[in-house]
C-alpha positions as CSV (number, residue, x, y, z in Angstrom):
1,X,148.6,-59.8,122.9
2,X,149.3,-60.3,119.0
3,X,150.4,-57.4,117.4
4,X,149.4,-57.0,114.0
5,X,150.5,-55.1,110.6
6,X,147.6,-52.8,110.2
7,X,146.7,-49.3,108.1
8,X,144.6,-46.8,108.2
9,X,142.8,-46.7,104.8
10,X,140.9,-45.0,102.9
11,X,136.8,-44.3,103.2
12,X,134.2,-46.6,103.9
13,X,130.2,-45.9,104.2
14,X,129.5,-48.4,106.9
15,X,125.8,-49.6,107.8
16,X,124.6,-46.3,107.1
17,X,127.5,-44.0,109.2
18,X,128.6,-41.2,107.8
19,X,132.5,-41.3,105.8
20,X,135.1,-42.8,108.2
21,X,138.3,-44.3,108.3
22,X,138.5,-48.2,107.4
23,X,140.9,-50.9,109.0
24,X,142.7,-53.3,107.2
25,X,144.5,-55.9,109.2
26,X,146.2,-58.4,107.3
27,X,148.3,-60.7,110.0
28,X,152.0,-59.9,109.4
29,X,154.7,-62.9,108.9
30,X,156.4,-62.4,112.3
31,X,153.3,-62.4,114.2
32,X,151.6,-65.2,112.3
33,X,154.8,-67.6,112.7
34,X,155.1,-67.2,116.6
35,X,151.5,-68.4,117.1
36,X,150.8,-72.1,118.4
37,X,147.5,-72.2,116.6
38,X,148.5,-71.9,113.4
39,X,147.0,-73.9,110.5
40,X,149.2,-75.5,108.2
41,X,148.1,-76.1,105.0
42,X,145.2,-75.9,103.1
43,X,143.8,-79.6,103.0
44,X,142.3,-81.1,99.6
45,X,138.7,-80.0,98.4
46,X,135.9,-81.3,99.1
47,X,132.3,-81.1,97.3
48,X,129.8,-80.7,100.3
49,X,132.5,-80.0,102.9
50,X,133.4,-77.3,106.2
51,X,136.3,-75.3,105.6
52,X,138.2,-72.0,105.8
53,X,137.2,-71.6,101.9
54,X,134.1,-72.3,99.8
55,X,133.8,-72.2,96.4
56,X,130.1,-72.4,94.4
57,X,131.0,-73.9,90.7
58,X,128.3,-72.0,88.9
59,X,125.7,-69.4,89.5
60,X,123.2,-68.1,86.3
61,X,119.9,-65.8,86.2
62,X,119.6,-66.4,82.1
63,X,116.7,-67.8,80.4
64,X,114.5,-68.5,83.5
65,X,117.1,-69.2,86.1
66,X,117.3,-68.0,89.9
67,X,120.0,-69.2,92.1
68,X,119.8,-70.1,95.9
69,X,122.5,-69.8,98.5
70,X,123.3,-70.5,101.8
71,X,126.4,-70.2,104.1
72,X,126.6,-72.0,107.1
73,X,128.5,-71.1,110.4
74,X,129.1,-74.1,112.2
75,X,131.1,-72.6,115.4
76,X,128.7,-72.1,118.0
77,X,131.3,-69.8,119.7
78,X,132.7,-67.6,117.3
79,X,131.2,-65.1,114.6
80,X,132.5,-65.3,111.4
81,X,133.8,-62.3,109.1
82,X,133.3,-63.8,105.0
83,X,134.1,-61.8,102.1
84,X,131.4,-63.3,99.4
85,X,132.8,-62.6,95.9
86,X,130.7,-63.3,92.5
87,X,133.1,-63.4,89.5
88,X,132.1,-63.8,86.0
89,X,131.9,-66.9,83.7
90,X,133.9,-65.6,81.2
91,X,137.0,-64.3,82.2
92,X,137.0,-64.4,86.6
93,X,135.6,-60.6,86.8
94,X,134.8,-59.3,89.8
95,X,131.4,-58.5,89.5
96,X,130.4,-58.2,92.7
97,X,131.6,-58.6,96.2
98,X,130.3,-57.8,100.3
99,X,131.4,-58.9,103.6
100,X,128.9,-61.0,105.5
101,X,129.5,-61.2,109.2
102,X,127.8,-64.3,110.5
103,X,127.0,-64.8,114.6
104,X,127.4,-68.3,115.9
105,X,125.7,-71.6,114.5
106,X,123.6,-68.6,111.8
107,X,122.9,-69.2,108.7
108,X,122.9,-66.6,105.4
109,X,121.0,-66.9,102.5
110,X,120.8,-65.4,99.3
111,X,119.0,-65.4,96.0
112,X,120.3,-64.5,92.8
113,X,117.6,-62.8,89.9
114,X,117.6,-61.1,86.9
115,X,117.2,-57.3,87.5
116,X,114.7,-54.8,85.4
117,X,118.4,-53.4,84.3
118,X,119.1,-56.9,82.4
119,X,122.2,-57.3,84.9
120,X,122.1,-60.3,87.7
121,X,120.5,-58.8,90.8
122,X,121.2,-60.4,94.7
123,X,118.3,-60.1,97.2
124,X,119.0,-61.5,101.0
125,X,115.5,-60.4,103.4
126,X,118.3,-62.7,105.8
127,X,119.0,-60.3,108.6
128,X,122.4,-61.3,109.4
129,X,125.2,-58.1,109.4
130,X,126.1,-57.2,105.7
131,X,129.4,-54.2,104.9
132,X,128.7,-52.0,103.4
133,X,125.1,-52.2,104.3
134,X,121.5,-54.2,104.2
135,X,121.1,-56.0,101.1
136,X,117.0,-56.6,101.5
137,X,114.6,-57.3,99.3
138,X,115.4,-54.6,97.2
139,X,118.6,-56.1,96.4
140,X,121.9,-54.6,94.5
141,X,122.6,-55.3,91.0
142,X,125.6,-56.7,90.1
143,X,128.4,-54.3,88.6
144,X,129.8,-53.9,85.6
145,X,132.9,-51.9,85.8
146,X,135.4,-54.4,85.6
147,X,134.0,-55.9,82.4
148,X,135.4,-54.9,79.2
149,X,133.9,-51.2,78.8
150,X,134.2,-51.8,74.9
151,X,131.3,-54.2,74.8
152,X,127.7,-52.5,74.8
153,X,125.4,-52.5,77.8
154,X,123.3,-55.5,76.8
155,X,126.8,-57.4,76.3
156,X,128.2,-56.4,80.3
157,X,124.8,-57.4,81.8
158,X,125.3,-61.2,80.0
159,X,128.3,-61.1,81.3
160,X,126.9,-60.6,85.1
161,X,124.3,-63.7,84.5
162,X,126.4,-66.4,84.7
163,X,129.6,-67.5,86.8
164,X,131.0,-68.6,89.9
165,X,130.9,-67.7,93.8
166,X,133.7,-67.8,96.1
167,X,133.6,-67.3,99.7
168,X,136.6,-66.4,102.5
169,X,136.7,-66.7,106.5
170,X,138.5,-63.7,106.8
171,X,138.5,-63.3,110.3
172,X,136.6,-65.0,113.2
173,X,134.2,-62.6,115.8
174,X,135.0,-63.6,119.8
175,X,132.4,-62.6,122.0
176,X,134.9,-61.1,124.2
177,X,137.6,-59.0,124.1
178,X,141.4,-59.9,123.7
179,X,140.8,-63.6,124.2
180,X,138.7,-67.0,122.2
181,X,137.0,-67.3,125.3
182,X,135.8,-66.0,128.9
183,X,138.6,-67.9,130.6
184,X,141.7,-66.3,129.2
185,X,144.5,-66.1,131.4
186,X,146.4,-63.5,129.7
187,X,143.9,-61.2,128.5
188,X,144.5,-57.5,127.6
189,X,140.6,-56.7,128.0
190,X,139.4,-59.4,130.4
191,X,135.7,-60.1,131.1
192,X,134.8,-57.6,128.7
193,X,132.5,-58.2,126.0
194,X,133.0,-57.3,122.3
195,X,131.1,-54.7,120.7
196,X,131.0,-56.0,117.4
197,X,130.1,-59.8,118.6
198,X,127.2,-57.9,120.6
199,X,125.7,-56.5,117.0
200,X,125.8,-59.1,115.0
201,X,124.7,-61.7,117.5
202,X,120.9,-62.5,116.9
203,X,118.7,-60.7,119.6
204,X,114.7,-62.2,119.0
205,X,116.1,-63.8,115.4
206,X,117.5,-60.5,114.3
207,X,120.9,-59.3,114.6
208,X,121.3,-55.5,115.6
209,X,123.6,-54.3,113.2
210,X,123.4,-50.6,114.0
211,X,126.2,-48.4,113.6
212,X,128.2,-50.1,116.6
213,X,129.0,-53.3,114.5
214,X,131.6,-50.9,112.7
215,X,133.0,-49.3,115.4
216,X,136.0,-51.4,115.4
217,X,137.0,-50.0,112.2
218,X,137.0,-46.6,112.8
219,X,138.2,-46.7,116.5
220,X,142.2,-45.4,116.6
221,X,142.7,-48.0,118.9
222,X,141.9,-51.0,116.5
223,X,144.5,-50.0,114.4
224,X,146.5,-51.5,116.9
225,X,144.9,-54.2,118.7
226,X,142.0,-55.9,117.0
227,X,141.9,-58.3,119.5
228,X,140.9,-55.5,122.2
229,X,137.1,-55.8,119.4
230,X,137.0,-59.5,119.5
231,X,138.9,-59.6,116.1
232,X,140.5,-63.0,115.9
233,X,142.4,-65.4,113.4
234,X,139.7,-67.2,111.1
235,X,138.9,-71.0,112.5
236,X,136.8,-71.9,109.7
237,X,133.8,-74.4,110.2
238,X,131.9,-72.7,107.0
239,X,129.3,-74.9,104.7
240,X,126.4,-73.9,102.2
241,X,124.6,-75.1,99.7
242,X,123.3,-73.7,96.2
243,X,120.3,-74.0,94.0
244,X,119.9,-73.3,90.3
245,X,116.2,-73.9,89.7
246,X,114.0,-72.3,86.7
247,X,110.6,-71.7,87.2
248,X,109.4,-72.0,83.1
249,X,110.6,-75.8,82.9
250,X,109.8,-76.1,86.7
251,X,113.2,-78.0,87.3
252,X,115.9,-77.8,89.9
253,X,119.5,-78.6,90.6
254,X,121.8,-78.2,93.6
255,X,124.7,-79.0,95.9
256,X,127.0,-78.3,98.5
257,X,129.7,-75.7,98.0
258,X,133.3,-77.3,97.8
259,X,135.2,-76.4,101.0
260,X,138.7,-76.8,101.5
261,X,140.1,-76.7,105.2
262,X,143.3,-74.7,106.9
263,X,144.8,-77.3,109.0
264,X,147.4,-77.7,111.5
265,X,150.7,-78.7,110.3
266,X,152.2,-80.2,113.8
267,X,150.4,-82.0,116.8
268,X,148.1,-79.6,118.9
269,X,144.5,-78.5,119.0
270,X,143.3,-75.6,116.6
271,X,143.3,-74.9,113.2
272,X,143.3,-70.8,112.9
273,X,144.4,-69.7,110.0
274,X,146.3,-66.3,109.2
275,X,144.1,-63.1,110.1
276,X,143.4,-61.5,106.4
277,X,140.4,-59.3,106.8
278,X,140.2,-56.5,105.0
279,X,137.3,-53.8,104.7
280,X,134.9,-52.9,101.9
281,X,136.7,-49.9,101.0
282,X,137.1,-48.2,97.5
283,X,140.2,-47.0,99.2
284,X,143.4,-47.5,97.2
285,X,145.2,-51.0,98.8
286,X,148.4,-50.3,100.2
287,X,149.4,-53.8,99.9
288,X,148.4,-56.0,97.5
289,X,148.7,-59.7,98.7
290,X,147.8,-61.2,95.0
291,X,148.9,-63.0,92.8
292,X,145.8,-61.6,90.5
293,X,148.2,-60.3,87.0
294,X,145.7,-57.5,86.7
295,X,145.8,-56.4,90.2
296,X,149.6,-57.0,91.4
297,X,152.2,-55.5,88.8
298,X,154.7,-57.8,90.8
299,X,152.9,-61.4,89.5
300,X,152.8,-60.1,85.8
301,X,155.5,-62.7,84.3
302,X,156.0,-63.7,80.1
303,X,157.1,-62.1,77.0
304,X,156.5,-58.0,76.4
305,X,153.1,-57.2,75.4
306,X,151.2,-54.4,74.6
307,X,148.6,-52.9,76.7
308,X,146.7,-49.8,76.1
309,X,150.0,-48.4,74.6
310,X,152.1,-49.3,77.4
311,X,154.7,-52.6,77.4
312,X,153.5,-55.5,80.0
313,X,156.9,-57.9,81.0
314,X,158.1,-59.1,83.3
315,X,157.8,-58.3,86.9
316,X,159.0,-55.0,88.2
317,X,159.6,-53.9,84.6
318,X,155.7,-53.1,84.7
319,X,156.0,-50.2,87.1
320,X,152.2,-50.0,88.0
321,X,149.4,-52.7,88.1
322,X,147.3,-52.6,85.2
323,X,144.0,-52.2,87.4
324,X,144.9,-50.2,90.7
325,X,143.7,-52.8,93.3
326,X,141.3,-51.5,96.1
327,X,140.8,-52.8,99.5
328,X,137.6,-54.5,98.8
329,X,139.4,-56.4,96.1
330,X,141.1,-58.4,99.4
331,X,141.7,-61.2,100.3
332,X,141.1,-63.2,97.2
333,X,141.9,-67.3,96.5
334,X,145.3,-66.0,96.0
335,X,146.1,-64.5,99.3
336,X,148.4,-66.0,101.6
337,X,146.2,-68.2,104.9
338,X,148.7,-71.0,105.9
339,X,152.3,-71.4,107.2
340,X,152.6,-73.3,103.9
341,X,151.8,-69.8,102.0
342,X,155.0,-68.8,103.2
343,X,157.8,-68.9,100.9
344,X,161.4,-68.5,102.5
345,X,161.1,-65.5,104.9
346,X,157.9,-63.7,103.3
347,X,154.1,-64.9,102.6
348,X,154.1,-66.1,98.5
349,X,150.4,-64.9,96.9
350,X,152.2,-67.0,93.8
351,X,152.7,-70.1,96.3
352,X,149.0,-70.1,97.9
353,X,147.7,-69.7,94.2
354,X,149.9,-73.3,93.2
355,X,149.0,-74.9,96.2
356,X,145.3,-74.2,95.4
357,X,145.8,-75.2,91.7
358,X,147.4,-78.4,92.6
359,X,144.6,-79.5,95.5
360,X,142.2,-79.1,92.5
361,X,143.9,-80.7,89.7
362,X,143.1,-83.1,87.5
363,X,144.1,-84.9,84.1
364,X,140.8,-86.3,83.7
365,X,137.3,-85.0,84.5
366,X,134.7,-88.2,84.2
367,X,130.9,-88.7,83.9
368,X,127.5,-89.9,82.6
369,X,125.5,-88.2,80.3
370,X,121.9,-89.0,78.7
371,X,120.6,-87.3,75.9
372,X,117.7,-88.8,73.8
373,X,115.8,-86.9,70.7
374,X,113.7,-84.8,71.8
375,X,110.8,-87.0,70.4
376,X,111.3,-89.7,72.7
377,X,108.9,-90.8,75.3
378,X,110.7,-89.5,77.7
379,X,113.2,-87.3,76.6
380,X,116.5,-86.9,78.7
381,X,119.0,-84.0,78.5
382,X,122.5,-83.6,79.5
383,X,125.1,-80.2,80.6
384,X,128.4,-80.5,82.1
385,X,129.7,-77.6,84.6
386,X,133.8,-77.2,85.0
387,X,134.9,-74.2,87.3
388,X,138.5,-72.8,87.3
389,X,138.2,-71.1,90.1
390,X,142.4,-70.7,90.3
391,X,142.9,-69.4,86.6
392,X,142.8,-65.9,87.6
393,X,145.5,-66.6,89.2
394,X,147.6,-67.4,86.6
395,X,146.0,-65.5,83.0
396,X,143.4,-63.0,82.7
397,X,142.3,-61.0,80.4
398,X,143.2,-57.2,80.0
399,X,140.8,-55.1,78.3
400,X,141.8,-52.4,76.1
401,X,140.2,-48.8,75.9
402,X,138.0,-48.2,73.1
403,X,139.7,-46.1,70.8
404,X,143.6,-47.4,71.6
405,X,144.2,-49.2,68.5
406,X,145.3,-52.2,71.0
407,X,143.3,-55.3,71.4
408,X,142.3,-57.5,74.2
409,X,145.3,-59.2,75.9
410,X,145.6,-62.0,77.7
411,X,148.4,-61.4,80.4
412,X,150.0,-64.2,82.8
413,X,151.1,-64.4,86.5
414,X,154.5,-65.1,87.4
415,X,154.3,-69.2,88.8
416,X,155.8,-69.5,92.1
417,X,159.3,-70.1,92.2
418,X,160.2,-73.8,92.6
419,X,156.6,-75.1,92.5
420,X,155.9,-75.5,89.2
421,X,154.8,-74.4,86.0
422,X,151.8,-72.3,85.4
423,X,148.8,-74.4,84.8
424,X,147.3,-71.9,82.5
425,X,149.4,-70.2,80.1
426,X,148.4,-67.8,77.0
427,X,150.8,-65.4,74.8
428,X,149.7,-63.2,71.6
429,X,151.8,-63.6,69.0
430,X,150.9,-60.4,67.0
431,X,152.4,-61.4,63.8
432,X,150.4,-64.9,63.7
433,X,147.5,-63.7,65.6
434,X,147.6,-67.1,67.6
435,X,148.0,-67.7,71.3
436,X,150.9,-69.7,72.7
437,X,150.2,-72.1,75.4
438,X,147.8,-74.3,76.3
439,X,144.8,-71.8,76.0
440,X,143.2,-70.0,72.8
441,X,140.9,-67.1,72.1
442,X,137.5,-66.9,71.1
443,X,135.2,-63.8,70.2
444,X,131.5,-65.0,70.8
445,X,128.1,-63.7,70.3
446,X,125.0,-64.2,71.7
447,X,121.3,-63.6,70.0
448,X,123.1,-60.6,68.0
449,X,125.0,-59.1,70.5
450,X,128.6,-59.5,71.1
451,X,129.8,-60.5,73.9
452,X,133.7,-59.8,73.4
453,X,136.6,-61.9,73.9
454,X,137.0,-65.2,76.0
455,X,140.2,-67.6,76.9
456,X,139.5,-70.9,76.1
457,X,141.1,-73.8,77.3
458,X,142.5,-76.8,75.0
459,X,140.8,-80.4,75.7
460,X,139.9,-83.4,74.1
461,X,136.6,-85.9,75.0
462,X,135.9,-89.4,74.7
463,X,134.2,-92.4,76.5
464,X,131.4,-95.0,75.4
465,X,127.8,-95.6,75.1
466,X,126.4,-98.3,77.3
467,X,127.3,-101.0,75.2
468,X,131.2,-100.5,75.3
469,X,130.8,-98.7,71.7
470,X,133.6,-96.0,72.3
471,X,133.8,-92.7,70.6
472,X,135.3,-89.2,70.1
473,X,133.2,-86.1,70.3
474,X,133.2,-83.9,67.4
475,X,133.3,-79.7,69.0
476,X,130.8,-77.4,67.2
477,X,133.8,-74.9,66.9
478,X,136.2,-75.4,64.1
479,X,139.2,-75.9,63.1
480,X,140.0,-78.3,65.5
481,X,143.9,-78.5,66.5
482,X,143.7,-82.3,66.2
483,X,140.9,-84.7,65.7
484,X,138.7,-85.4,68.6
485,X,139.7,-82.2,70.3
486,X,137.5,-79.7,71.5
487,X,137.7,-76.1,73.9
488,X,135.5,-75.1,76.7
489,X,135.5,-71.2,76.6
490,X,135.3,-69.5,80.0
491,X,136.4,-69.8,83.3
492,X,133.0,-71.5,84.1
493,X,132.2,-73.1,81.0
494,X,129.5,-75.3,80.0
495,X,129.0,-78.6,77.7
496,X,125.9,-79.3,76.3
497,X,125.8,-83.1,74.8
498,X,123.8,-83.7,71.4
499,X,121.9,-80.3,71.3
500,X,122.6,-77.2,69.7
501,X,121.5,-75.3,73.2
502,X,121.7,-75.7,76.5
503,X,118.4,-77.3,77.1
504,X,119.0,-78.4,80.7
505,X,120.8,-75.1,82.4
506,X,119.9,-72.7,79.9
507,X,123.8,-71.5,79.4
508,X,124.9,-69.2,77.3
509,X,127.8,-67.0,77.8
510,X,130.1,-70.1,78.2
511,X,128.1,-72.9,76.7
512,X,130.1,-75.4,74.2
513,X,127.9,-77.9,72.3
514,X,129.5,-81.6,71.5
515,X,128.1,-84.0,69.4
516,X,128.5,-87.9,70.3
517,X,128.3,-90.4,67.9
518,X,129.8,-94.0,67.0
519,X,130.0,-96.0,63.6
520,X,131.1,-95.5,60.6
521,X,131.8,-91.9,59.6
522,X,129.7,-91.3,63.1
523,X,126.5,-92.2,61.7
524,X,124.9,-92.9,64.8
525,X,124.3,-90.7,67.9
526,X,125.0,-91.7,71.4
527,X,122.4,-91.2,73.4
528,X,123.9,-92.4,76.6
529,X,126.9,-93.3,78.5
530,X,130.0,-91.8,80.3
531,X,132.8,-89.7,78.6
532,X,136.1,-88.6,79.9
533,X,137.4,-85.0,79.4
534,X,141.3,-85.0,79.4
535,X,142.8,-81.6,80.4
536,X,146.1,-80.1,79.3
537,X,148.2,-78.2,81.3
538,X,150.9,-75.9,80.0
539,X,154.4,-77.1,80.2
540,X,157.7,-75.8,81.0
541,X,158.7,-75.4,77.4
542,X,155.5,-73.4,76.6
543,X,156.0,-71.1,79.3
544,X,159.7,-70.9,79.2
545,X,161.0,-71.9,82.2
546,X,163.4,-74.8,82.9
547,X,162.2,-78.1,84.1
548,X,161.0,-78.5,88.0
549,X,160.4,-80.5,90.5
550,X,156.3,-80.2,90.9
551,X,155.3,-79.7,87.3
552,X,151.7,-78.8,86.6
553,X,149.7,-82.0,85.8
554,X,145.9,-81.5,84.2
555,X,143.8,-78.6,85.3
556,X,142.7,-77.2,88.7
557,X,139.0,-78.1,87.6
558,X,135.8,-78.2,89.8
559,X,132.0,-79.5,88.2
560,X,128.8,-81.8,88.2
561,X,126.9,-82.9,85.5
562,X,123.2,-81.8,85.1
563,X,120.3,-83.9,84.0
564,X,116.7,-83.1,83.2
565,X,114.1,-85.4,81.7
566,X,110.6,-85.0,81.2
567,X,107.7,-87.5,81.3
568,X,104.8,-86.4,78.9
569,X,102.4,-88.5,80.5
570,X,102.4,-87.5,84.4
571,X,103.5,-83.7,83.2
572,X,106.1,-84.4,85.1
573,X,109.4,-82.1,85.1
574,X,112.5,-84.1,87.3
575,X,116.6,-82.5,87.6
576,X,119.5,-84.3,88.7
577,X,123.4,-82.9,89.7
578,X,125.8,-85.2,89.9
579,X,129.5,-84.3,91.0
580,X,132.2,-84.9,88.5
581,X,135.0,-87.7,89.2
582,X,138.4,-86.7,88.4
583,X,141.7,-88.5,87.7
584,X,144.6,-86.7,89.5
């Protein structure tokens, strides 16, 4: 029988029950090392693939757009227990997250709209168990609390419309108690079936999920042993799919959400990762696995800053985290899952964050792009996505109260001892007014309204047209730091080639137009071809730190290119997504 590091937490509405006690029961290092079935490592992303982890590059309800979702549970054993977190485009806000508990082999879908409040809105008539409740067709509405509170309403709901998914195997659901399977050996509970597995499994296509499906988190007894409710390590075996499709231009685009695996680091069967669930609580955490700057006071790491009046340094220095993490803020991408996560004799949030950063990087992102005038016959138009789905990880954005006299800060995570430099790196220097580091900060506003402050990341593009004419893009934001250079804003920014909008997705919190063109003095436009987007890490002299052995190389970067055209004389409307290629 595993014994686990669990606490009592907090208050949780659950499926409709009245206020009870939540569990939290993140697998402790003790417990987690003497296991045979422990997975590794995380292995390398992959677009369309089953992991432990899925990542969705880009979501958006603006202009027109709805976005589907699916999430797959291959295991035709085991339930699963997945936190689903949307984050925004601009800075990695939470701006919305829920627990998902998915039966064997099910399937959970999702559809993201534009609410009568202007904010993004999720509807799921998908009856598979959702904490803290049903979502339904009457949906929830995405939140807004974590944005900065400076900006005006119409300016937080923007920021809701647009940005990236992430999803976590927390746990996995056995039907039985105290064991995988109803030929245990050793079982504390044998031939006794699990409560929970009972109400989320589908019954005449709908899962129960009455009050029961809680009852391990408020029974005294799970504190303990949340094997004894069919509670078990997280195998994985999770895949989905997304859709961003608008129903004015009657076009589509989708993919398969990038999965990356826990796997086994010696010879043996199974691949269960460490046991991280934790419940949707606005409870205080009492432990904070995160390497999240805002979250953890303990990953904070650069030169003093100011923040709302108070001095940010380094590490313990801070005292208190500058946004009091809550259990339903856990796990996140940061948290530790593998033996690899664990650095010396204690599990390393900063580690799991590197190791993610460096499975994604790149130096390079590379692909095609058509855009013709818009009088042409048939008239072709090109966006680039990039995700950053780790830069959270290593600066985010603090957001000053109105009224302080301090501005918005960007504030940076400690990198993990050993393992390299940050990837992401941004410092205010108050005299100058100019970030340090491989990132810069832009204030951007949208039909009027402004939509506050975003990091921006330094890059540079170039490629050719189909004839081998090769060019450098010119960026629409000036000055440029050198020639041919250019920023995407955002953690999920957009590039829009040869247009002043985005014509194909629609963006608009994060979009970055780039004009291609060749010849003399760039007389001529490009209307087609492939471009390469080089991506600058920061270094170990921006961030301060001596040389190591793993520096940071490129960017932890995740995308596809979108494509419309239109044909005039069939009235015909056609999309394309094609996944980025990166050079490592």
């Amino acid at each position: 029988m595993m014994k686990k590091s669990v606490m009592a937490v907090g208050v949780a509405a659950l499926l409709g029950m009245s206020a009870a006690h939540a569990v939290v029961a993140f697998e402790d290092q003790a417990t987690f090392s003497a296991r045979t079935d422990k997975a590794g490592e995380m292995g390398l992303v992959q677009a369309g693939g089953i992991g432990h982890v899925l990542f969705t590059p880009y979501y958006s309800t603006v202009n027109g757009n709805t976005t589907l979702i699916s999430l797959v549970n291959t295991d035709n054993e085991m339930g699963k227990a997945v936190k689903v977190r949307f984050r925004g485009a601009a800075n990695s806000d939470d701006v919305l997250d829920f627990t998902v508990l998915l039966s064997p082999g099910d399937v959970w879908t999702a559809s993201i709209e534009p609410s009568l409040t202007g904010n993004a809105r999720i509807i799921s008539p998908d009856s598979s168990c959702v904490l803290p409740s049903q979502i339904g067709t009457d949906g929830v509405d995405f939140r807004t609390y974590r944005l900065d509170q400076k900006l005006s309403e119409a300016a937080r709901a923007l920021h809701t419309r647009e940005g990236y998914i992430e999803f976590l195997n927390m746990a996995d659901i056995s039907p039985w108690k105290g064991r995988a399977s109803a030929a245990g050996a050793a079982d504390s509970v044998p031939n006794t079936k699990s409560t929970v597995y009972s109400n989320i499994k589908h019954v005449n296509n709908v899962a129960p999920c009455n009050a029961d499906v809680a009852a391990w988190l408020v029974s005294a007894d799970a504190l303990a042993t949340p094997e004894n409710y069919g509670i078990l390590p997280p195998t994985g075996g999770l895949f989905g799919n997304w859709a961003v499709f608008n129903n004015e231009n009657i076009t589509s685009y989708g993919g398969g959400h990038y999965a990356s695996a826990a796997v086994k680091g010696t010879s043996g069967a199974g691949n269960a990762a460490r046991l991280i669930f934790s419940p949707q609580s606005d409870a205080a955490a009492g432990v904070v696995e995160s390497a999240d700057p805002l979250l953890n006071a303990d990953a904070l790491w650069g030169a003093s800053q100011t923040y709302r009046g108070a001095a940010v340094v380094n590490g313990s220095a801070v005292g208190t985290a500058l946004i009091p993490a809550l259990w339903l803020d856990l796990p996140d991408l940061s948290t530790p899952y593998t033996v690899a996560d664990v650095d010396g004799a204690n599990f390393s949030p900063k580690k799991r964050a590197y190791d993610l950063s460096l499975a994604l990087s790149a130096t390079a992102v590379m692909n095609e792009f058509v855009a013709t005038p818009e009088s042409a016959t048939v008239p072709f138009r090109t966006d680039w996505v990039f995700s950053q789905p780790t830069r959270r990880y290593q600066v985010a954005m603090a957001y000053s109260q109105e009224g302080s006299g301090e501005r918005n800060i960007p504030v940076n995570a400690q990198p993990a001892a050993g393992y390299g430099v940050n990837y992401f790196f941004g410092s205010v220097n108050d005299a100058t007014n100019v970030i340090a580091g491989n990132m810069t900060l832009g204030t951007r506003s949208i039909g009027g309204v402004s939509t506050g402050d975003f990091l921006c990341t330094k890059s540079a593009i170039k490629g050719s047209n189909r004839e081998e004419a090769s060019f450098s893009a010119v960026g629409q934001f000036s000055p440029a730091p050198v020639v041919g250079a250019t920023f995407f804003c955002g953690e999920t920014a957009t590039l829009s080639f040869n247009s002043e909008t985005s014509k194909v997705l629609h963006a608009a919190l994060a979009n970055q137009q780039v004009s291609v063109r060749v010849g003399s003095g760039g007389a001529s436009t490009v209307q087609a071809g492939w471009a390469t987007l080089t991506l600058t890490p920061a270094t170990s002299t921006t961030t301060g730190g001596a040389a190591v052995a793993n520096p940071a190389r490129g960017l932890p970067v995740i995308g596809y290119a979108a494509t419309s055209f239109s044909n005039g004389a069939t009235n015909g409307n056609f999309g394309d997504a094609i996944e980025h290629r990166y050079a490592r």
